[in-house]
C-alpha distance (Angstrom), angle and dihedral (degrees) to the residues before:
residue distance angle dihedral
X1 . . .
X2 4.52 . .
X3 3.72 98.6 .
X4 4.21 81.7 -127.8
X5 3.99 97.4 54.0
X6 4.25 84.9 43.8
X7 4.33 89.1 53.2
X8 4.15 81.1 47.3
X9 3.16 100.7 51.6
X10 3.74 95.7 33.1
X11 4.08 83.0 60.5
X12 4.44 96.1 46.9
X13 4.02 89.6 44.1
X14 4.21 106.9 72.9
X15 3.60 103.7 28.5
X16 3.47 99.1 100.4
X17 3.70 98.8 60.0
X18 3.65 97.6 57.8
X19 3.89 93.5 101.0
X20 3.74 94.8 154.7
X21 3.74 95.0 88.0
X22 3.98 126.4 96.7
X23 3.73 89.3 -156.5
X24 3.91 95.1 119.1
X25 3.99 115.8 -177.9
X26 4.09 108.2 24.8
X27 3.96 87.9 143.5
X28 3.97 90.8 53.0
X29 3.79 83.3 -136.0
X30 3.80 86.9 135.9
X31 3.38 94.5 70.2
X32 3.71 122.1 126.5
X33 3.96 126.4 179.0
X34 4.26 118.5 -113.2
X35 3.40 135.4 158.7
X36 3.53 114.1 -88.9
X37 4.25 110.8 -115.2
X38 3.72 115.7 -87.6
X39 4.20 95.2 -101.0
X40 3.75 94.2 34.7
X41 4.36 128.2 173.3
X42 2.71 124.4 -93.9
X43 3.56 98.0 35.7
X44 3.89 89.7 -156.2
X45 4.03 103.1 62.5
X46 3.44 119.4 130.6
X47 3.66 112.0 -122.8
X48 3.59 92.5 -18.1
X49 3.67 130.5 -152.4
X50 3.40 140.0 -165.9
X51 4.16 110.6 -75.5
X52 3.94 84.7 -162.1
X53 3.80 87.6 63.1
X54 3.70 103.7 29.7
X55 4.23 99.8 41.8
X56 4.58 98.5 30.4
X57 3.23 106.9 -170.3
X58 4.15 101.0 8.6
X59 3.51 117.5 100.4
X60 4.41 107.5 -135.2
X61 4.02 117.3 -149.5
X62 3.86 134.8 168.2
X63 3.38 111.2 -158.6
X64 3.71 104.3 -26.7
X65 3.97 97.7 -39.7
X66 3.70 124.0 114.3
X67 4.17 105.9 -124.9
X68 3.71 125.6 -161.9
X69 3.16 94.8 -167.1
X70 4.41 143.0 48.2
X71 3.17 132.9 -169.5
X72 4.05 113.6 -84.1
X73 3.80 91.7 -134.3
X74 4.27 132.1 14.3
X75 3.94 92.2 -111.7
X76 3.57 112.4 141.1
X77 4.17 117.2 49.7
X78 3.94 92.2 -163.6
X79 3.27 97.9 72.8
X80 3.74 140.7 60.6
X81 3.89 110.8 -113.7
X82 3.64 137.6 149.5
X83 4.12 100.1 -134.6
X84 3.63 133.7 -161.8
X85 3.84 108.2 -131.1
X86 3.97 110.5 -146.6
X87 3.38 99.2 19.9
X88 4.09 102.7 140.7
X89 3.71 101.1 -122.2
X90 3.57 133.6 -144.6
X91 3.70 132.7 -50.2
X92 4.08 87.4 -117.1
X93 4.07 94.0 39.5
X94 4.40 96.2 27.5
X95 4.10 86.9 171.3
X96 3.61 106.0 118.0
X97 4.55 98.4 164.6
X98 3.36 120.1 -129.6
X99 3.90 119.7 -83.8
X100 4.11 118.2 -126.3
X101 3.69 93.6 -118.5
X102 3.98 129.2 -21.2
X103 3.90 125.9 28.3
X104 4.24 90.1 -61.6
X105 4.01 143.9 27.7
X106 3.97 132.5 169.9
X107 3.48 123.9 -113.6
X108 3.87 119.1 -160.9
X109 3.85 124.3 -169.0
X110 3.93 134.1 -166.6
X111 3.62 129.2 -155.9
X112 3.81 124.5 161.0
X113 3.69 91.1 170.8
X114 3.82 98.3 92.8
X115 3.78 98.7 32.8
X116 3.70 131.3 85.1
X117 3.47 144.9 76.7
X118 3.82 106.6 13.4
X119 4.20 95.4 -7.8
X120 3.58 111.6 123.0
X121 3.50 92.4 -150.7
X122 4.06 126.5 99.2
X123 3.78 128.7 -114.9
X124 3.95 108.5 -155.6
X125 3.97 135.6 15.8
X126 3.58 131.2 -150.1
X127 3.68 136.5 -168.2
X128 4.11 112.1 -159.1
X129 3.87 139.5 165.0
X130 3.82 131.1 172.7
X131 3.37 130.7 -137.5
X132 3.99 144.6 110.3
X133 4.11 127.2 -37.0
X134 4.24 105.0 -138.8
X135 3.45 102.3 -108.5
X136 3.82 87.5 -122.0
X137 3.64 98.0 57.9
X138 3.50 120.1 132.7
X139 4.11 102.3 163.7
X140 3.95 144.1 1.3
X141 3.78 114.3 -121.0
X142 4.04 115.6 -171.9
X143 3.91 125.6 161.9
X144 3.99 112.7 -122.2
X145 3.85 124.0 -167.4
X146 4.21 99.2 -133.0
X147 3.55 109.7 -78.1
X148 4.04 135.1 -140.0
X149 3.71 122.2 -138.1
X150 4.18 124.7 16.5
X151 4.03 113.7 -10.8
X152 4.08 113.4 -94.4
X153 3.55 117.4 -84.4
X154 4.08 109.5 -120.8
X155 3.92 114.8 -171.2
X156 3.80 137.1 169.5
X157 3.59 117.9 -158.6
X158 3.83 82.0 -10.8
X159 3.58 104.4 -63.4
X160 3.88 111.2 119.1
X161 4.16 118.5 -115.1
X162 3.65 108.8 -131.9
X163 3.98 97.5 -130.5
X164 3.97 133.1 -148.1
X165 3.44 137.6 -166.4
X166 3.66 118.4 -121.8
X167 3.84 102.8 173.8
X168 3.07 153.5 -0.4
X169 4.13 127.7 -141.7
X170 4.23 107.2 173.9
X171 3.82 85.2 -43.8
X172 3.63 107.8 -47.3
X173 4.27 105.7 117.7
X174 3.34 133.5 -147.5
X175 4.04 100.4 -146.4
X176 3.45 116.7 177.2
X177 4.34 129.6 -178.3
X178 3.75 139.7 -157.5
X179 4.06 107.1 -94.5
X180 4.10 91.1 155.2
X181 4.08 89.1 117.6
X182 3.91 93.8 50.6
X183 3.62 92.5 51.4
X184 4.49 110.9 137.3
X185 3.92 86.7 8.3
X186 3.81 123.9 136.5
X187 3.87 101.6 -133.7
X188 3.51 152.4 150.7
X189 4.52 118.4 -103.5
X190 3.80 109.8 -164.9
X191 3.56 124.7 169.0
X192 4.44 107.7 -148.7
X193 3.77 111.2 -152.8
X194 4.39 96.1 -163.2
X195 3.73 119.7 160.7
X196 3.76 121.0 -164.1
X197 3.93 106.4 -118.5
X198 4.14 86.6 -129.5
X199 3.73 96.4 130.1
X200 3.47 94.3 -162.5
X201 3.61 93.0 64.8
X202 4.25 112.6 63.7
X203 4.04 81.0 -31.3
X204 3.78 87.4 -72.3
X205 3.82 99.0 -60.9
X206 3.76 136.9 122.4
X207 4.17 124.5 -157.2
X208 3.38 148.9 159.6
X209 3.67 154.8 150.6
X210 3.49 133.7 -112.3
X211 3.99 148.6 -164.2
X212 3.64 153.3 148.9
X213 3.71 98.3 23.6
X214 3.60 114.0 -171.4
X215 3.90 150.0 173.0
X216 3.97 116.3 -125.2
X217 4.13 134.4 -175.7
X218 3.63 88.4 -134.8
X219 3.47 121.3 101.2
X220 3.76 133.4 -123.5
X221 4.17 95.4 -90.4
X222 4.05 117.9 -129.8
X223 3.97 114.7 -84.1
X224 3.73 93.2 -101.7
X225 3.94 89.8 57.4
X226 4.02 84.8 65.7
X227 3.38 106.3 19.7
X228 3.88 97.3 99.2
X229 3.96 87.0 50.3
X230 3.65 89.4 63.3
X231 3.27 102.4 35.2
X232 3.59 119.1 113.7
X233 4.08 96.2 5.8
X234 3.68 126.6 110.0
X235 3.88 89.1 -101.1
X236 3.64 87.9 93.0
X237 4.02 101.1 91.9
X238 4.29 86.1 -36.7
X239 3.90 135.7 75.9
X240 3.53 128.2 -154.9
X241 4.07 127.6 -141.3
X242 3.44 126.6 -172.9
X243 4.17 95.6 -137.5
X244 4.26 91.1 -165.3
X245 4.20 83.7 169.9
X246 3.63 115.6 62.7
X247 3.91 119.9 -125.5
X248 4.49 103.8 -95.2
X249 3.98 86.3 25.3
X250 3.43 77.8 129.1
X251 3.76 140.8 30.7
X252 3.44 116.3 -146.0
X253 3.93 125.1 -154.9
């Protein structure tokens, strides 16, 4: 068997029998669809719905504010929002996107450009629970659909996972990171959606989406394990996002 497709499949094999962890809802299959409370956060989601309902047991922020609510589908690329994927929309807007794997995923989006001083709008979003690292763990393993802008920002306890790619199937990536030293720890997993506000760059903005996050015995393999499944991709120092909505799809009031 390719060294690369053994490291894979190596990773997708054990997760399931870590039952030690109180991380509930890393596929976001919980997810059910509820209006959003009457004076919801942020103020500017598109169709929102409740974050209680859509995200149980995750905790959603953009920039450092709580929100109750997310947007019910990743529509607009201009603004930073923290989206449920798969949600059936509306019966004016019926476009719901198409999850990574499962009925739902999360999309998060990042764009500095039209916050700041006096803007009402938010620069990054987050997604975050707490709760305890399997004492086995060696690595995290989570699928991502490409990505636009600087790579997500995964932390336990608030110290950043350096992240590789392991695959790559028609642009959804199986990254995985080093979580040996956090192993039987009680801490917090967020995953930091922060573009750079360099508009020459993906206009300044950072996104991505994201499912089936996991905790696996196997450790991180050496770089020439998964060098060859990098190699030549836009990994290397670029992502890749598959934008299916076109920037002003939709206007926003």
């Amino acid at each position: 068997m390719n060294v690369s497709i053994r490291c894979v499949v190596l990773f997708l094999a054990p997760i399931a029998a870590l039952h030690a962890s109180s991380f509930q809802n890393l596929n976001f299959e919980s997810a059910s669809v509820a209006s959003a409370p009457a004076s919801y956060t942020p103020w500017d989601a598109y169709d929102p719905i409740s974050a209680a309902s859509a995200l149980p047991f995750w905790t959603v922020e953009e920039d450092n504010t709580g929100c109750n609510a997310v947007w019910r589908q990743p529509v607009a690329l201009d603004e930073t929002s923290v989206a449920l994927v798969g949600a059936k929309g509306t019966q004016s807007d019926p476009q719901s996107g198409t999850p990574i794997q499962g009925k739902y995923s999360v999309a998060l989006s990042s764009n500095p450009q039209t916050s700041g001083s006096g803007s009402p709008y938010f620069s990054f979003a987050s997604i975050a629970q707490t709760g305890n690292v399997p004492v086995q763990a060696k690595s995290i393993v989570f699928l991502m659909e490409g990505a636009y802008g600087p790579a997500p920002l995964v932390t336990l306890g608030g110290t950043p996972i350096n992240l590789i790619a392991l695959s790559d199937n028609n642009n959804v990536y199986t990254m995985a990171g080093d979580i040996s030293e956090f192993a039987g720890q009680n801490l917090e997993l967020k995953f930091l959606c922060q573009g750079t506000g360099n508009r020459s760059v993906d206009f300044g903005e950072s996104g991505f989406e994201l499912d089936n996050i996991s905790f696996s015995t196997v450790a991180i393999p050496e770089p020439s394990s998964y060098a060859a499944l990098i190699a030549g991709t836009a990994l290397v120092g670029t992502w890749i996002f598959r934008r299916t909505i076109k920037r002003g799809q939709v206007s926003k009031g």
